[in-house]
Every structure is written in structure tokens, then in C-alpha cells.
C-alpha positions as CSV (number, residue, x, y, z in Angstrom):
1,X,4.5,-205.8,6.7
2,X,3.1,-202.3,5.7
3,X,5.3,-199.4,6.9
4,X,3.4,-196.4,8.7
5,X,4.6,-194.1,6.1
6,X,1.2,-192.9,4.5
7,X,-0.8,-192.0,7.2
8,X,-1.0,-190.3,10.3
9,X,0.1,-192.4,13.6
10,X,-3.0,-192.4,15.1
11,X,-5.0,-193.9,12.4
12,X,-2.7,-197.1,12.8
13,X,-3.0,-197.1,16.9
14,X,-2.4,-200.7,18.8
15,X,-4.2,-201.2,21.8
16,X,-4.1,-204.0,24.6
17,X,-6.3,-203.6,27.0
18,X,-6.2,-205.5,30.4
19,X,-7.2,-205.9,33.8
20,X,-8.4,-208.0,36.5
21,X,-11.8,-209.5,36.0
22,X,-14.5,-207.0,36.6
23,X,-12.5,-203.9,36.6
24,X,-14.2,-202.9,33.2
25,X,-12.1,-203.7,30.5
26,X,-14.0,-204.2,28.3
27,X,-16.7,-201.4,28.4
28,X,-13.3,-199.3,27.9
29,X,-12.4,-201.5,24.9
30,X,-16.0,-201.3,23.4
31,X,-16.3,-197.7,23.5
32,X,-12.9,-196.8,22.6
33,X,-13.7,-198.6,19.6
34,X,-16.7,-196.7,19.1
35,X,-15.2,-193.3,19.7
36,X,-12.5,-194.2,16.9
37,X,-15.0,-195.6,14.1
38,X,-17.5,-192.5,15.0
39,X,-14.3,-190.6,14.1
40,X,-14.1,-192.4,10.7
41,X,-11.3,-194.6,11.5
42,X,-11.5,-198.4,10.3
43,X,-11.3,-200.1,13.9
44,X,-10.7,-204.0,14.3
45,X,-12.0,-204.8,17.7
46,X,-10.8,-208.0,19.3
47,X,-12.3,-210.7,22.1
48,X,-9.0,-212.3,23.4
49,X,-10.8,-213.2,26.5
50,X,-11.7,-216.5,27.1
51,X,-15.0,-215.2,29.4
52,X,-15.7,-213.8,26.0
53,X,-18.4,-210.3,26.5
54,X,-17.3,-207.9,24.3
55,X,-20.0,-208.7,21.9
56,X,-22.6,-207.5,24.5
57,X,-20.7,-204.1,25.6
58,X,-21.4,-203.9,21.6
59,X,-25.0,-204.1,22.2
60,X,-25.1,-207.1,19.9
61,X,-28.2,-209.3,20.3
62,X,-27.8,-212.7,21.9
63,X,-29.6,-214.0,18.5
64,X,-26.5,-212.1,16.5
65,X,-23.8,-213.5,19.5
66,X,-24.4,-216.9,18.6
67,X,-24.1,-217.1,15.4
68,X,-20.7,-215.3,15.9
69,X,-18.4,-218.7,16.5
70,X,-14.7,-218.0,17.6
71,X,-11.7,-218.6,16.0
72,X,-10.0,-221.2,18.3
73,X,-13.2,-223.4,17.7
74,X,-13.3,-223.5,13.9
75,X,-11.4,-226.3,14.0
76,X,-11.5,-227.2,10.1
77,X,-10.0,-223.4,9.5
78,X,-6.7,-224.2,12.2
79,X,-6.3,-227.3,10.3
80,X,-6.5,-226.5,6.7
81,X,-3.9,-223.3,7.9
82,X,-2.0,-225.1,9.9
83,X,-2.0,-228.2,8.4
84,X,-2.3,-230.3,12.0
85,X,-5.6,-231.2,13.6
86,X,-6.4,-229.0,16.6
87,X,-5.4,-230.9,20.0
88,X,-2.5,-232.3,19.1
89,X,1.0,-231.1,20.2
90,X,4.3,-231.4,18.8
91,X,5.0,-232.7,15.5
92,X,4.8,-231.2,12.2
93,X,3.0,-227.8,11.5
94,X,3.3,-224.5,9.9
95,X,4.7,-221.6,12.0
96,X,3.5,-218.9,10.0
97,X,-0.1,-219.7,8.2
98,X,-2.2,-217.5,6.2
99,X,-4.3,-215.3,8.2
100,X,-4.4,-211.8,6.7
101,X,-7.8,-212.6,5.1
102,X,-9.7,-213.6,9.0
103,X,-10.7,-210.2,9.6
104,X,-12.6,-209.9,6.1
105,X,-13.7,-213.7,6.1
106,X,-14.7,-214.4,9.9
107,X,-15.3,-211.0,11.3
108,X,-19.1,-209.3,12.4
109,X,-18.9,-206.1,10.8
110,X,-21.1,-202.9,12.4
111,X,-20.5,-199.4,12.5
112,X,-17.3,-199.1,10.8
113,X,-15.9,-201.8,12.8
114,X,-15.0,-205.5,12.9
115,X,-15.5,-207.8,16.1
116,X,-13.4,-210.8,16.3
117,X,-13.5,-213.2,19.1
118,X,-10.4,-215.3,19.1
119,X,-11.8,-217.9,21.9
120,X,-9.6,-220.1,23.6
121,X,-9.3,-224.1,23.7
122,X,-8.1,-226.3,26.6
123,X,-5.0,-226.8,25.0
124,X,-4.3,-223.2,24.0
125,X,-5.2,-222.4,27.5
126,X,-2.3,-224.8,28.9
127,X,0.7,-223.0,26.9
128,X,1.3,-225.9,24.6
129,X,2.8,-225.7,21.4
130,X,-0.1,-226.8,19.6
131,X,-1.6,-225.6,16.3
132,X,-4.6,-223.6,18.0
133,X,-1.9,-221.9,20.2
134,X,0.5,-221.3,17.2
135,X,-2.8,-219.9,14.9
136,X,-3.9,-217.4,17.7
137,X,-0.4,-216.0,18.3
138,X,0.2,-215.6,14.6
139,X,-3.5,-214.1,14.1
140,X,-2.6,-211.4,16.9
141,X,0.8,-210.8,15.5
142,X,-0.6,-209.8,11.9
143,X,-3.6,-207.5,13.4
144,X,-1.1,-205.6,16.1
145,X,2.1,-205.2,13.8
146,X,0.8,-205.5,10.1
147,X,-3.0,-204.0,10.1
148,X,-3.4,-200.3,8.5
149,X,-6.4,-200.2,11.0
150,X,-6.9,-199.1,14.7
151,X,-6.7,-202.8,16.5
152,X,-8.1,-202.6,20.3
153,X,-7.4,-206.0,22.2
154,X,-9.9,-206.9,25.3
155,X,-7.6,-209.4,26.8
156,X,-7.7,-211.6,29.9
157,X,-5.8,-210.6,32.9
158,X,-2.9,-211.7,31.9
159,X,-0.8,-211.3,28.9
160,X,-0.7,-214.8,27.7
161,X,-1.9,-214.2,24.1
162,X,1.4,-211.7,23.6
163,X,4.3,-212.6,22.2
164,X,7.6,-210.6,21.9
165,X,7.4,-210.0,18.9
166,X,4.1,-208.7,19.1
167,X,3.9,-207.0,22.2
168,X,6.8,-204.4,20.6
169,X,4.5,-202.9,18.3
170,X,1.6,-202.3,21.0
171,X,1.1,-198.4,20.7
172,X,-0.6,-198.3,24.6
173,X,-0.6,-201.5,27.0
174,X,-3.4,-200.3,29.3
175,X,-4.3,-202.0,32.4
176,X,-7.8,-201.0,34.1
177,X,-7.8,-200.6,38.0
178,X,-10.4,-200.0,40.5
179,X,-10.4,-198.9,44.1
180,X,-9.2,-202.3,45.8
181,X,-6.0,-204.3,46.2
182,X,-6.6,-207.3,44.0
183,X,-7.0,-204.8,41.3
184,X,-3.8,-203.0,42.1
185,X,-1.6,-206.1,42.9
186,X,-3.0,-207.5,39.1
187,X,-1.6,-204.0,37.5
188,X,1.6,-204.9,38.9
189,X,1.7,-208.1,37.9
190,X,0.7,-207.5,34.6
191,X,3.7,-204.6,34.2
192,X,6.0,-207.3,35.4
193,X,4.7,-209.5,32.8
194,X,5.5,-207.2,29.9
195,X,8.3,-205.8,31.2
196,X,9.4,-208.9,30.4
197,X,8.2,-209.0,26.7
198,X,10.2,-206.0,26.3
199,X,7.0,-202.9,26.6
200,X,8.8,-200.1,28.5
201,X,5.6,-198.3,29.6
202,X,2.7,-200.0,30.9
203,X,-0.7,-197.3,31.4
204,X,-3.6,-197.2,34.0
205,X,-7.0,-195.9,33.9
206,X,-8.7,-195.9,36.6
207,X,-12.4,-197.2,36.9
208,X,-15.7,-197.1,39.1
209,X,-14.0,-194.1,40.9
210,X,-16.8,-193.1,43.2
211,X,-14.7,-189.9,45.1
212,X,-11.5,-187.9,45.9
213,X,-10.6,-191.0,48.4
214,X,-11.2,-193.6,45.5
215,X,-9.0,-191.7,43.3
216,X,-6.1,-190.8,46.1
217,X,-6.0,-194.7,46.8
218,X,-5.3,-195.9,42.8
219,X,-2.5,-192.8,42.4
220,X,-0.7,-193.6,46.0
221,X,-0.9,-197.4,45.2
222,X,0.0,-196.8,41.7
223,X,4.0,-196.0,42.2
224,X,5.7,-195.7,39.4
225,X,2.9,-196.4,37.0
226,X,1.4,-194.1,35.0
227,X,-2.4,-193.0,35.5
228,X,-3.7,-192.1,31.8
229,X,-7.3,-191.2,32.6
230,X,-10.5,-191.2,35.1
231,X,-13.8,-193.3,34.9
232,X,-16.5,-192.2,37.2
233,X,-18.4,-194.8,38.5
234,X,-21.4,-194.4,36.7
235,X,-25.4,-196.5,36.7
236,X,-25.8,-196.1,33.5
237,X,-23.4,-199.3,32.9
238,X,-24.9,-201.3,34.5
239,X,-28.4,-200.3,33.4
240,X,-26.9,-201.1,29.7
241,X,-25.8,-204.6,31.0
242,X,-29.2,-205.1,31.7
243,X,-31.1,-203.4,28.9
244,X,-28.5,-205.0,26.4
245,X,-27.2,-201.9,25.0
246,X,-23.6,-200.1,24.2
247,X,-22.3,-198.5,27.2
248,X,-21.2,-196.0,24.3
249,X,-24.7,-195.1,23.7
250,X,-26.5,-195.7,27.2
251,X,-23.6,-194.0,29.1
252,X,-22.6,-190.2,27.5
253,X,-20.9,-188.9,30.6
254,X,-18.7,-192.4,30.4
255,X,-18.4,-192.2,26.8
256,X,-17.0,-188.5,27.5
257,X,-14.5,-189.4,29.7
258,X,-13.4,-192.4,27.9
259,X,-12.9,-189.9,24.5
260,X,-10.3,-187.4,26.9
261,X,-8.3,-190.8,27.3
262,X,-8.5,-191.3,23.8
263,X,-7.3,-187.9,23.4
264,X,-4.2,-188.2,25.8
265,X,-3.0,-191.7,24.6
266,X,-3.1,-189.9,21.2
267,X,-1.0,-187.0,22.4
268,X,1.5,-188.8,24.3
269,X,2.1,-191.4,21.3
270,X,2.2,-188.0,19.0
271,X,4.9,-186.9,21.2
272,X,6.8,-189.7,21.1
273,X,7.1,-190.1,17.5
274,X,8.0,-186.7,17.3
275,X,11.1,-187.5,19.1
């Protein structure tokens, strides 16, 4: 594992980002990750969800999506790594295969960034200690804890894919909420979930805020979570949705807000180093 002795702490920044389905996870992890590489930062941005869309917040064609094949489903790869065919559970199997060279060998490269979409098989899916399972974990290990790039994680609502281990070196665990109560009741699951895994603070953005009412619901059903930053409810994202474009691009007064929350993670993990 590379030290972060050489560079400045926000060049090596660790993001998870989850949420509840439809909250907008993952128009916050797409142009995050543009926002760092326009910056000139090396960003490696990863699809840990199995209802796998960060590829379109990308603005990647459907032609270019499909010919981008998840990790979980190259089969052959988990195998020869692994050493045990993918589906089976228990027996013999290596614990700790090979996967520093993924991001150079299987990743879509654009704009000073690489998009990898881990996928997800039935068996991962279930918990089991299988080899798909093992290769996933290990594959988000190396790219949170041992990566000298900026590593942003759209993940599922849960927080399945982390691992202790894994979940300590997470710079900012940020959960997306919007005005409603399923939304709130999954941010405090979530921070349940990784209290558990050993993150002490878990962050909140609020999105699709539409007014002051909006906003004074999230913060008063917040409690002791921390709201990091604003999204407006804007058109524009959903007009990208449909024209097939980056939010990032389609979207400026998103893209703006997005970059202050950029801005504050990178001051409050500043400060804490500092101390």
C-alpha cells in the first residue's frame, strides 16, 4: 500500500456515495467526478450499483454502454484470479487476487477519468462467500485504500460492497436525501450500517430541494447528521436523462452547487488532517 506522503490529501480523496433509489446519487457521483478531472486530478469513477446508470449520467452512448461488460460477469477473469469458477461457494480459493491492474485493463477511459462498473451476480448479491463476492470486495479494497487517484463509489442503498477494512479509509461517506421519509429513514439506516464498520461520521446532501420548507424538513429530520451541501431541484436533469447528456454539462447551476460541496468536503478533510 502507497503512503499519502507525496501529495496533497485531496488529490487522494475516497468517496462513497449512497442513497435510496432515486434520490440522485449518482448525478452527484458523475459530476463530482467531472469537477475533479476538470481540475486535473486522475479520477477512478465506480458503478457499485447493481441498477447500474452511471455510464449515462456520463453521457456515454448506449452504443459505447454496451460494449462496457462488468466485472462480476467476466467470469473467465474471477476465475483465472481467483482460481474457483464463479457460482460456487466454499472451498478452496484465493483471498487476496491480483487486481491492481483492473482499472488500466477493464476500465472506459474519457476525460481524465476511468468508469468501472463492478456489476453484481446472484450469488454476490446473497452474501455468500463465493469467489465473485471475494473479487469485488478485494477490487474495492485496492481502489479506496491503495489508489494515488480520486476514487468516487455510486453505491446501492446500502453498504453491502464495504468491508471494515475498507470502509476505514473512506475520506467522506455521503448519503443523498430528498424531501420525504423513505429517504430520510434510508440515511439513518445507512449511518447505522457504518457505524458498524467503524466510519465515525456519516454526511448528507440534500437533493431536489424545491423551497425553504423542503430544506427545513431534511435539517429538522436530519438529527445528529451532518448536512454537507444543497441541490436545487433543477429541469435541466431530467432534460439530460432524456437528451443523453452529462448532467455536468446540461446542468451549470447543478454543476455549481455540486463544486461548493466539493469545496467543503475538501475543507473539512483539510482540517482534519491538520489536527
Amino acid at each position: 500500500m502507497r503512503l499519502r506522503t507525496d501529495m496533497s490529501y485531496n488529490t487522494f480523496m475516497k468517496i462513497a456515495i449512497t442513497g435510496k433509489g432515486g434520490v440522485g446519487k449518482t448525478t452527484l457521483s458523475a459530476v463530482l467526478s467531472h469537477i475533479f478531472a476538470s481540475e486535473g486530478k486522475k479520477v477512478i469513477a465506480v458503478d457499485a450499483d447493481p441498477d447500474a446508470n452511471l455510464a449515462a449520467a456520463f453521457g456515454i452512448s448506449r452504443a459505447e454502454i454496451a460494449k462496457i461488460k462488468p466485472i462480476a460477469e467476466m467470469t473467465w477473469l474471477v476465475e483465472e484470479r481467483t482460481g474457483a469458477k464463479p457460482g460456487s461457494s466454499g472451498g478452496i480459493f484465493k483471498l487476496n487476487p491480483r487486481v491492481d491492474d483492473i482499472p488500466a485493463e477493464y476500465g472506459y477511459r474519457f476525460d481524465n477519468i476511468t468508469l468501472l462498473i463492478t456489476g453484481k451476480s446472484k450469488e454476490a448479491a446473497s452474501g455468500c462467500y463465493c469467489p465473485e463476492n471475494v473479487f469485488l470486495k478485494r477490487l474495492l479494497k485496492h481502489l479506496i485504500a491503495e489508489r494515488d487517484e480520486v476514487v468516487i463509489v455510486d453505491m446501492e442503498a446500502g453498504i453491502e460492497h464495504l468491508t471494515r477494512g475498507t470502509a476505514e479509509h473512506v475520506d467522506a461517506f455521503i448519503v443523498v436525501v430528498e424531501p420525504g421519509q423513505r429517504s430520510i429513514q434510508t440515511a439513518t439506516t445507512v449511518k447505522e450500517m457504518a457505524k458498524g464498520l467503524g466510519v465515525k461520521e456519516v454526511m448528507v446532501v440534500a437533493n431536489k430541494v424545491r423551497t425553504a420548507e423542503d430544506l427545513d424538513f431534511i435539517k429538522t429530520s436530519l438529527l445528529d447528521m451532518k448536512l454537507t451541501g444543497v441541490i436545487s431541484f433543477n429541469n435541466s436533469i431530467m432534460e439530460a436523462d432524456i437528451k443523453g447528456v452529462s448532467p455536468y454539462k446540461n446542468s451549470p447551476e447543478t454543476a455549481g452547487e455540486i463544486k461548493k460541496i466539493k469545496d467543503t468536503l475538501e475543507g473539512v478533510l483539510n482540517e482534519k488532517k491538520q489536527r
